[in-house]
TORFI-389623 format. One record per atom (N, C-alpha, C, O): z, y, x. Coordinates in steps of 0.05 Angstrom, whole numbers, padded with zeros to 5 digits, always signed. Example, Ala and Ser with C-alpha at 12.3 -4.5 7.8 and 13.67 -1.06 7.14 Angstrom:
+00156-00114+00264+00156-00090+00246+00156-00066+00264+00169-00066+00285+00142-00045+00257+00143-00021+00273+00157+00001+00258+00161+00023+00268
end
This chain:
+00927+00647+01644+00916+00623+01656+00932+00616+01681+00933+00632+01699+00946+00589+01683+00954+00570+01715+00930+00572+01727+00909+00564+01716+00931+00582+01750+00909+00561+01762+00927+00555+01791+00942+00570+01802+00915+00520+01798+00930+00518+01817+00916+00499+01840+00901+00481+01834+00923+00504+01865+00910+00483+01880+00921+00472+01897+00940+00485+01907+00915+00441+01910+00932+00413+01920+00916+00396+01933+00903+00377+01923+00915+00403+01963+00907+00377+01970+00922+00365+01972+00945+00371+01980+00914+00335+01964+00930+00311+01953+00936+00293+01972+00955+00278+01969+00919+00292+01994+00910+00267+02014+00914+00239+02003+00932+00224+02010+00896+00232+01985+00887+00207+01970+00895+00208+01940+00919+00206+01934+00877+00211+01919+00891+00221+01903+00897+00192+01886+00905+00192+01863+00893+00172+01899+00906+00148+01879+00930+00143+01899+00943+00125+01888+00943+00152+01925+00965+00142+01937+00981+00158+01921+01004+00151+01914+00971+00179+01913+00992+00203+01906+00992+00204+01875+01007+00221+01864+00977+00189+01859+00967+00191+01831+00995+00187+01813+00992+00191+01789+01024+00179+01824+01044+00186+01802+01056+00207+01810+01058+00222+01791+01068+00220+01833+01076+00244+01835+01050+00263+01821+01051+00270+01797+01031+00268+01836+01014+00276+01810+01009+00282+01776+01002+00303+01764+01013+00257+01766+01008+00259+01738+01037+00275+01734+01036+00297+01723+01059+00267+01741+01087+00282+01732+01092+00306+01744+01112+00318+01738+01071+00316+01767+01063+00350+01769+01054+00364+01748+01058+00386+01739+01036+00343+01743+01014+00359+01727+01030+00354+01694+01012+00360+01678+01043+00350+01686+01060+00348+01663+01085+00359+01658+01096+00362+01636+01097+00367+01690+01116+00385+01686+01105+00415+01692+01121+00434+01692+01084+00418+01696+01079+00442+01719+01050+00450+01695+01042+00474+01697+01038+00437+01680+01025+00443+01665+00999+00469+01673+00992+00487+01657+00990+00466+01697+00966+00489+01702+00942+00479+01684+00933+00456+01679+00932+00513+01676+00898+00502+01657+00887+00491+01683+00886+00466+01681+00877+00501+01705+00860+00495+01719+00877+00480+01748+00894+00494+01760+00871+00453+01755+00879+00445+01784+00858+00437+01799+00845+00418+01788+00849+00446+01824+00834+00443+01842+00849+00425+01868+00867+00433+01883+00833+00394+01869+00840+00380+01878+00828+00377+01905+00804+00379+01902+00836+00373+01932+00818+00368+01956+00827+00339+01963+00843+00325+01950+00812+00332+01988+00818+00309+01990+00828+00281+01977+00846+00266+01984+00811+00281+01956+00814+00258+01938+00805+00225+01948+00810+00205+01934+00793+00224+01972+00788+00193+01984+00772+00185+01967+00764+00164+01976+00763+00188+01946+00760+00165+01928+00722+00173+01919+00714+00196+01917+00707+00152+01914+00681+00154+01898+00685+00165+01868+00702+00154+01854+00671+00186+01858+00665+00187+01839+00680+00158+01809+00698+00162+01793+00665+00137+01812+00668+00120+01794+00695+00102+01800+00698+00081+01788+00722+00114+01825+00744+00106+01822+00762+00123+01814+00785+00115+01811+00756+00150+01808+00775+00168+01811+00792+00168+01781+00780+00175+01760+00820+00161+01782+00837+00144+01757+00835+00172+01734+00854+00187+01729+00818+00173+01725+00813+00185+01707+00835+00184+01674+00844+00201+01660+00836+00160+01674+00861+00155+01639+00883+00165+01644+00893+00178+01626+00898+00162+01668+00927+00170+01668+00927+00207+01666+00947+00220+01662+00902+00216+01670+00905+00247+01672+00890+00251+01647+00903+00261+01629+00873+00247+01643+00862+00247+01613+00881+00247+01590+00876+00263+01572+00903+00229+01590+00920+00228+01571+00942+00249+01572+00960+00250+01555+00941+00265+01592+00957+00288+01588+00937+00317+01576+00945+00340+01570+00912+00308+01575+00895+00330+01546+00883+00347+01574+00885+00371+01573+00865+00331+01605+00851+00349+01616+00822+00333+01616+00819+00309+01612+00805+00352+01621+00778+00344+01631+00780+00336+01658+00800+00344+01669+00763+00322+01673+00757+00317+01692+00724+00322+01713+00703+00312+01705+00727+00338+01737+00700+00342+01744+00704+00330+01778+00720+00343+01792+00690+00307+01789+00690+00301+01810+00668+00297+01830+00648+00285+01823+00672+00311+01861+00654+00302+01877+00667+00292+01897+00678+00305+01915+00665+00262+01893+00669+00246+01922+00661+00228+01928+00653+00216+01907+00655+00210+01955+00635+00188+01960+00656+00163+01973+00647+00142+01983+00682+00169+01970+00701+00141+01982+00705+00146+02013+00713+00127+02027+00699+00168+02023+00708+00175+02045+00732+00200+02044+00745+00208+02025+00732+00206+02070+00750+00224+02071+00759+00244+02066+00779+00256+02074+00738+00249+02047+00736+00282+02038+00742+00268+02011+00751+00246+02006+00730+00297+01986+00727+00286+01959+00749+00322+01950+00769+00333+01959+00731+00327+01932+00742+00349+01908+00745+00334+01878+00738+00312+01870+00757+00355+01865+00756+00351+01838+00767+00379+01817+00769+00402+01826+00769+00374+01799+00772+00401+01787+00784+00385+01755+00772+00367+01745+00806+00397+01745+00820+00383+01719+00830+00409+01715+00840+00427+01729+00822+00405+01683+00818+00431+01667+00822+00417+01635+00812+00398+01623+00844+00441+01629+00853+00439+01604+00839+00464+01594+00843+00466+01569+00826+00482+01604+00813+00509+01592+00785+00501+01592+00773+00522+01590+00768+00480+01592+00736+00473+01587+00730+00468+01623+00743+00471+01643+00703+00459+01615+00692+00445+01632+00660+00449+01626+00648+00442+01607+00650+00465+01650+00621+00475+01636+00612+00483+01662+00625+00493+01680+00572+00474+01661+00563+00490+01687+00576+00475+01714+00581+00489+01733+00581+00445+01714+00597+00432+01737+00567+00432+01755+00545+00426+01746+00578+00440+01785+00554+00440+01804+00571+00421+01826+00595+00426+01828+00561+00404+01840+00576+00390+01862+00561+00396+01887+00537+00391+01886+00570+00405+01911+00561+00427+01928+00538+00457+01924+00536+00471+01904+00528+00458+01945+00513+00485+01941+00496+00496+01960+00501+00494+01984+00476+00507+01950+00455+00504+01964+00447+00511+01985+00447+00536+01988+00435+00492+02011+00440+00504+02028+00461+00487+02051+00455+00481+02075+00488+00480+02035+00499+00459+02047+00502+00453+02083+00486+00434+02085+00508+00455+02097+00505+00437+02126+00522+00413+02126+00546+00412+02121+00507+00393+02133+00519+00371+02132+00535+00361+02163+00531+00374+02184+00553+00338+02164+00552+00331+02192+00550+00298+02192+00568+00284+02184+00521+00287+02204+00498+00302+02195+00494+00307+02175+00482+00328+02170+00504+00286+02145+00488+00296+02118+00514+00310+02105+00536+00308+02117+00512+00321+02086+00523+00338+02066+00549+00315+02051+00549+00295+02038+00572+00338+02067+00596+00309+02053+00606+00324+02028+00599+00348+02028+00619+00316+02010+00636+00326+01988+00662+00335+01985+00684+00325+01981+00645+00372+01994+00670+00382+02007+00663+00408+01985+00659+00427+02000+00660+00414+01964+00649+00434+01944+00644+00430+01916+00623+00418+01910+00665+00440+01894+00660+00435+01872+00662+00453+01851+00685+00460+01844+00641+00462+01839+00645+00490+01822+00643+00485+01794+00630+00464+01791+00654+00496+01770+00660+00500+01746+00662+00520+01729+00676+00538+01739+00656+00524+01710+00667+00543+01689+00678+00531+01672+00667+00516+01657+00710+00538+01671+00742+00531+01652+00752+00564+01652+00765+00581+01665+00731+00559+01622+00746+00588+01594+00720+00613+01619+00699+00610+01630+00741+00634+01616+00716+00660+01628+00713+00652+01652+00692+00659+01664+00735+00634+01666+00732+00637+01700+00710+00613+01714+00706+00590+01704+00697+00624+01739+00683+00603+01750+00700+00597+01768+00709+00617+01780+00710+00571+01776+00722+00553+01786+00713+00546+01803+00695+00531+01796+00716+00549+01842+00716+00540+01861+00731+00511+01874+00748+00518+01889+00730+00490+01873+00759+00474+01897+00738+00468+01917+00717+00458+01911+00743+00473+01938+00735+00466+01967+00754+00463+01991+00775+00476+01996+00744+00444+02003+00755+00433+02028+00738+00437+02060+00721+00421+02069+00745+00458+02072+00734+00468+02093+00738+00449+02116+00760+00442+02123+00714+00441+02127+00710+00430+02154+00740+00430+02169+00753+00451+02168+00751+00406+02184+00772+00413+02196+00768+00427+02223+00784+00443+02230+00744+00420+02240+00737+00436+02261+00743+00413+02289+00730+00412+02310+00761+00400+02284+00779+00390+02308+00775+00398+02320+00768+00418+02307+00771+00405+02346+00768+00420+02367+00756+00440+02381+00732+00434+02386+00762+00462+02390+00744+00492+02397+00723+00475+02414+00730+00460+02432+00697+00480+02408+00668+00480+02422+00662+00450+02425+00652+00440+02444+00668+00439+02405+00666+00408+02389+00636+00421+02370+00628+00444+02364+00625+00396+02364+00598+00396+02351+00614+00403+02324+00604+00419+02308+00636+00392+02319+00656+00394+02292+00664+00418+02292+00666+00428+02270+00670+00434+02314+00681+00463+02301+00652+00481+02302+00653+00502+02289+00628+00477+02315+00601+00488+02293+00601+00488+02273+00603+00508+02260+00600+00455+02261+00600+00450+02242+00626+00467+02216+00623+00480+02195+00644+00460+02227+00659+00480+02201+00650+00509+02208+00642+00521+02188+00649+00521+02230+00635+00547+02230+00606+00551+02213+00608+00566+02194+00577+00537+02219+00564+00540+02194+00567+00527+02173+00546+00519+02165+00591+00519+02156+00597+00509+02135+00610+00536+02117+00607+00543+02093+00626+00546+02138+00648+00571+02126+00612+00593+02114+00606+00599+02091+00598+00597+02137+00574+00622+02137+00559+00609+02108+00548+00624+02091+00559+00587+02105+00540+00574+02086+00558+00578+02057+00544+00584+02037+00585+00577+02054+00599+00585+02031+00593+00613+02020+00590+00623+01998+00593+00624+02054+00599+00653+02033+00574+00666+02026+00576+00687+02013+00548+00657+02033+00521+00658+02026+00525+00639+01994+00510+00643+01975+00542+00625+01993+00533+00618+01960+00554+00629+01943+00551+00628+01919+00580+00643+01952+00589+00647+01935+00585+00679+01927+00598+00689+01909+00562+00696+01944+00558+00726+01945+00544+00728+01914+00549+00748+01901+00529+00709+01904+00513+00722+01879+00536+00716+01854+00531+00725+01831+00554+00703+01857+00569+00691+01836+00599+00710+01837+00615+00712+01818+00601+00722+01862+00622+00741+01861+00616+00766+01847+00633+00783+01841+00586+00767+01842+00586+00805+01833+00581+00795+01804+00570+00813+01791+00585+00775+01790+00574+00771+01761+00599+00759+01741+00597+00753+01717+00624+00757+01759+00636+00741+01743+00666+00741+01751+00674+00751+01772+00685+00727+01731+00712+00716+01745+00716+00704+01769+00736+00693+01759+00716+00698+01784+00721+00680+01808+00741+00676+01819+00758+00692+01828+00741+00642+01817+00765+00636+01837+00768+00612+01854+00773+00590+01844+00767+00614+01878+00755+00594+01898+00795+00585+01917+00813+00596+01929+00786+00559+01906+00814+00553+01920+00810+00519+01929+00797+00500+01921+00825+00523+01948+00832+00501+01965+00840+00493+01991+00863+00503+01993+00836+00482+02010+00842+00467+02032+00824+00483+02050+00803+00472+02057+00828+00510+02059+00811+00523+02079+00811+00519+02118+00795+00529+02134+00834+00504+02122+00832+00491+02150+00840+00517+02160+00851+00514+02181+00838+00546+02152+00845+00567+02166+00869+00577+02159+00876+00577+02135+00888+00590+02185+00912+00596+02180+00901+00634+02179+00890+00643+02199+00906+00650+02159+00889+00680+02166+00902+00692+02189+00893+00701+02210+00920+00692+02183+00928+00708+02208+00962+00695+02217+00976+00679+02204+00967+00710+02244+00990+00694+02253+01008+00688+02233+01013+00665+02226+01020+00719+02221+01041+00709+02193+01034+00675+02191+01053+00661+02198+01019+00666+02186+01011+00646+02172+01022+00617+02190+01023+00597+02175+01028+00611+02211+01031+00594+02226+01062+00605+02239+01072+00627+02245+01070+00577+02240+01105+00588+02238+01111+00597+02275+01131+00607+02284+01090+00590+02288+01093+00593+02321+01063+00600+02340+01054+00585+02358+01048+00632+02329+01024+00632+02343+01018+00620+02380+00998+00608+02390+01044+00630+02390+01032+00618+02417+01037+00583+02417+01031+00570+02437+01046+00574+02396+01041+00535+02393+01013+00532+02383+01002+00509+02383+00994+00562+02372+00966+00556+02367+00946+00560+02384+00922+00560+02377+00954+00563+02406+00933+00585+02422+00907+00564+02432+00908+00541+02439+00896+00573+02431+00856+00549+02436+00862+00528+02414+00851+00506+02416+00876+00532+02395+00870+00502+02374+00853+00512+02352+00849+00535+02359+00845+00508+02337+00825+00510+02313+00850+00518+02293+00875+00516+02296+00836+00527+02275+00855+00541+02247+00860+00568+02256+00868+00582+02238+00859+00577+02273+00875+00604+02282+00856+00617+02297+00866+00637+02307+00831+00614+02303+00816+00622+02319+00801+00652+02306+00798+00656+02282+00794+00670+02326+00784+00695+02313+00755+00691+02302+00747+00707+02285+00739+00671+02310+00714+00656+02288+00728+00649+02266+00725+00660+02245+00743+00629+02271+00753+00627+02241+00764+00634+02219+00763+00624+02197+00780+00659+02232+00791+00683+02220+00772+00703+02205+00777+00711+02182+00749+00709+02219+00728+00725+02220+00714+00718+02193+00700+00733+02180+00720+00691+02189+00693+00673+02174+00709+00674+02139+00697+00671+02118+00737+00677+02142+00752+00682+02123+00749+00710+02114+00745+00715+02090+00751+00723+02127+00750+00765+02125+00725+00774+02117+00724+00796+02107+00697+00753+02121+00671+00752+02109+00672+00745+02081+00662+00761+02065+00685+00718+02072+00692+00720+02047+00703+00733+02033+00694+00731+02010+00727+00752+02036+00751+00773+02030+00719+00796+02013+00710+00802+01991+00714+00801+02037+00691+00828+02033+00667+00823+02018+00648+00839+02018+00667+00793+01998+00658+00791+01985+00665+00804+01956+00648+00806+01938+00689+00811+01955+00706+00825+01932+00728+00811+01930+00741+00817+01911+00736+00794+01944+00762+00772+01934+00790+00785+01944+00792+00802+01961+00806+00775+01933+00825+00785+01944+00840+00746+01951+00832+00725+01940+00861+00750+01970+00875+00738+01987+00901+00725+01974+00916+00721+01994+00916+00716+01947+00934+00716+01935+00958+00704+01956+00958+00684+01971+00981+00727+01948+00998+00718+01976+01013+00706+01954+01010+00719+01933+01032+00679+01952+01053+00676+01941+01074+00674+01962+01077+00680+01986+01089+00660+01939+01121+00672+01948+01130+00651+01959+01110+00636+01958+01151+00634+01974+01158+00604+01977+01193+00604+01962+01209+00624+01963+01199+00579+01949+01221+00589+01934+01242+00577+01962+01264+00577+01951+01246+00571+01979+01259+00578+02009+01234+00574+02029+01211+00566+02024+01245+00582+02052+01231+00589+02071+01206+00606+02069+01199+00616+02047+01191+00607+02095+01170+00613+02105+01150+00603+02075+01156+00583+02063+01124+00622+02066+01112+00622+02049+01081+00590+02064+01057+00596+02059+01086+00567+02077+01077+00552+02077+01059+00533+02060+01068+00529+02038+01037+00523+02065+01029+00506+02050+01020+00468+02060+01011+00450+02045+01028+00469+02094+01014+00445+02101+01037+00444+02119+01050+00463+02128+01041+00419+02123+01063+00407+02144+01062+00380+02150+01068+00360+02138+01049+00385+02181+01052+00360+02193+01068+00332+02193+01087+00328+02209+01063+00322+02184+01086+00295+02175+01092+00281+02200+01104+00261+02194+01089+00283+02228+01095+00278+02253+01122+00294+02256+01121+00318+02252+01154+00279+02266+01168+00294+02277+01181+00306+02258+01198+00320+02269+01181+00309+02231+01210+00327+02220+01189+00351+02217+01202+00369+02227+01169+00359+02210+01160+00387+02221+01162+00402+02190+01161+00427+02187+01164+00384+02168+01170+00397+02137+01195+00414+02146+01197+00437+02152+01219+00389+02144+01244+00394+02156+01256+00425+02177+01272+00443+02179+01236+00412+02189+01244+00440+02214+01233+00472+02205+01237+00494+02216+01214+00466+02177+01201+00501+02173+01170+00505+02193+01157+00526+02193+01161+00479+02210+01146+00483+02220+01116+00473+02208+01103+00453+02213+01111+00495+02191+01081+00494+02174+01060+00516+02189+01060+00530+02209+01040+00509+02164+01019+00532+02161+01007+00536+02128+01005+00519+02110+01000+00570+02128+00993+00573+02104+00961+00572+02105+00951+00589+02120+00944+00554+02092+00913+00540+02106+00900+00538+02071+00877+00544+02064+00929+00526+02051+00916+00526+02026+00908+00550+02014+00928+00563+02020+00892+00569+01998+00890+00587+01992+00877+00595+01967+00858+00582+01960+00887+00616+01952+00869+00627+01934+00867+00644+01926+00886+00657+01917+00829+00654+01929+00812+00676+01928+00812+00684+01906+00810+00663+01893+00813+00703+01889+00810+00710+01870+00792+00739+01866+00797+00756+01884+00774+00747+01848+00763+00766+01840+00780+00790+01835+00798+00792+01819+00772+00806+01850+00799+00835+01852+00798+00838+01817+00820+00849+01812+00788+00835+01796+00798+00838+01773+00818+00811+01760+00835+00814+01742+00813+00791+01772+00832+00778+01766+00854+00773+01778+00874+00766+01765+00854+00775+01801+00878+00786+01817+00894+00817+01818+00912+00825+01834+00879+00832+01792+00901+00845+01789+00918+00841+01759+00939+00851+01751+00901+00822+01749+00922+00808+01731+00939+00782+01737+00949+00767+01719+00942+00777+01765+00970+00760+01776+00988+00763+01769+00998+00781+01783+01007+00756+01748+01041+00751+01745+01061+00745+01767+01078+00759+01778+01053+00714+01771+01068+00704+01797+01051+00681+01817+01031+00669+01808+01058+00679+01836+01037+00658+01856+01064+00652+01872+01077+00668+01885+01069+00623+01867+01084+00616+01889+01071+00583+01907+01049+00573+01904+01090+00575+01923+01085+00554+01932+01104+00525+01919+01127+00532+01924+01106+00505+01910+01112+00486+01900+01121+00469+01925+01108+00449+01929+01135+00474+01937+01149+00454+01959+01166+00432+01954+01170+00415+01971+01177+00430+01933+01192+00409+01925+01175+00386+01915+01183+00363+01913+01149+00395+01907+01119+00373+01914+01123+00358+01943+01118+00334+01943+01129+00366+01964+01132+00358+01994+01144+00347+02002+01145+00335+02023+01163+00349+01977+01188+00322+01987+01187+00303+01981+01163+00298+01978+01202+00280+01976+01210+00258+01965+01199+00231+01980+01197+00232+02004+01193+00209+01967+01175+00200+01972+01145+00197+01977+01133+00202+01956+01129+00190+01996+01105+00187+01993+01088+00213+01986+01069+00217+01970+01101+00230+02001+01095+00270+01987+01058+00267+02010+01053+00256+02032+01044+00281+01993+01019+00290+02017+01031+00315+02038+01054+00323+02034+01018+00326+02058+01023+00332+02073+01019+00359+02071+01024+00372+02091+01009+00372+02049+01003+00394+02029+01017+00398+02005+01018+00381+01987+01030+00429+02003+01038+00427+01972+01026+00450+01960+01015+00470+01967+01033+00437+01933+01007+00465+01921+01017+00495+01912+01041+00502+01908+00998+00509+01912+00996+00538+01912+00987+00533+01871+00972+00519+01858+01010+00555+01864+01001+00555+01834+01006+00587+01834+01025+00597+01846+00984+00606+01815+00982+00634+01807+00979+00631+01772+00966+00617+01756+00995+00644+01771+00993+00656+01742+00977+00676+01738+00983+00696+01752+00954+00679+01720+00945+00707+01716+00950+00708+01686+00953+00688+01671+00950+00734+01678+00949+00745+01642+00927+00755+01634+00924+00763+01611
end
């Protein structure tokens, strides 16, 4: 099984690089973040006609998941219980079962700023995940991927003292990642086919260009299915071109 995940940042700006990802790159499972879009816009025929299902939660704001699956589509839940909203519950959580595995895509609170009502907020958002994903980790396949706003550790950010008091790198936030880990998951490192093993890059300034990323996209996997990983790399040539999102995706192979 592919499984792979992409935030898109709008998934109708980005909906032709997309479809010709998803046709050359052929993953069973893609976990979509940041899709912009309501439920009843999300261009459903142009991906349909390449033979996937479609499972969406979004309200036309700034957030929005989705989940496209050529391995089934079963058991779709859109957030989880419990939820913290800011204030109400945005659509930032979308779960599935495609073939044995249960299917996570989530988009973690960005935080903006240390001791911001917003970095609570992604703080009890992270505590509220891993309270729903504890009963579903000891019963099953699992694999929770997406747009986690956290860089784990320095490795991960191409210049820790350019992070110091910013959000993504913080030892809460770190902490709140290492809570999930010890749920049984393991951490899938891939590879980058040049440079630094990156997944997000500032589109201000050349910062693709210069190597100046962070690795924030991620995926968790169930220590039994992460020990059937083949390969996990990063897709950076997604990042280029024209009109690239500001994220490229993380794809794992398991057997």
């Amino acid at each position: 099984m592919r499984i792979a995940t992409w935030n898109v940042n709008s998934v109708v700006a980005r909906l032709p690089r997309l479809v010709q990802w998803l046709d050359a790159t052929r993953p069973d499972v893609l976990c979509i973040q940041e899709t912009k879009v309501a439920d009843t816009q999300f261009p459903r025929m142009e991906i349909q006609a390449l033979g996937y299902e479609i499972a969406t939660h979004g309200t036309g704001r700034w957030n929005g998941v989705a989940i496209i699956s050529r391995s089934g589509l079963e058991d779709v839940r859109s957030g989880f219980d419990a939820e913290p909203g800011f204030p109400d519950p945005e659509a930032r959580a979308l779960a599935a079962t495609c073939g044995p595995v249960r299917i996570w895509s989530v988009y973690i609170p960005n935080g903006r700023e240390v001791g911001t009502p917003a970095f609570e907020y992604k703080m009890t958002w992270l505590a509220a995940l891993r309270d729903a994903l504890q009963a579903e980790s000891r019963s099953r396949d699992l694999a929770v991927c997406g747009d986690f706003n956290v860089a784990p550790t320095d490795a991960d950010v191409w210049d820790p003292a350019a992070f110091v008091g910013s959000t993504h790198v913080t030892a809460e936030e770190r902490a709140a990642i290492s809570a999930l880990i010890k749920l049984g998951l393991v951490d899938v490192q891939p590879r980058a086919f040049k440079g630094l093993p990156f997944t997000y890059w500032d589109y201000r300034a050349g910062n693709f260009h210069k190597g100046l990323g962070m690795r924030i996209d991620l995926v968790l996997l169930s220590q039994v299915l992460a020990s059937r990983v083949t390969d996990a790399y990063i897709d950076r040539d997604a990042r280029k071109g024209t009109l690239p999102s500001d994220h490229a995706p993380v794809v794992v192979d398991v057997a």
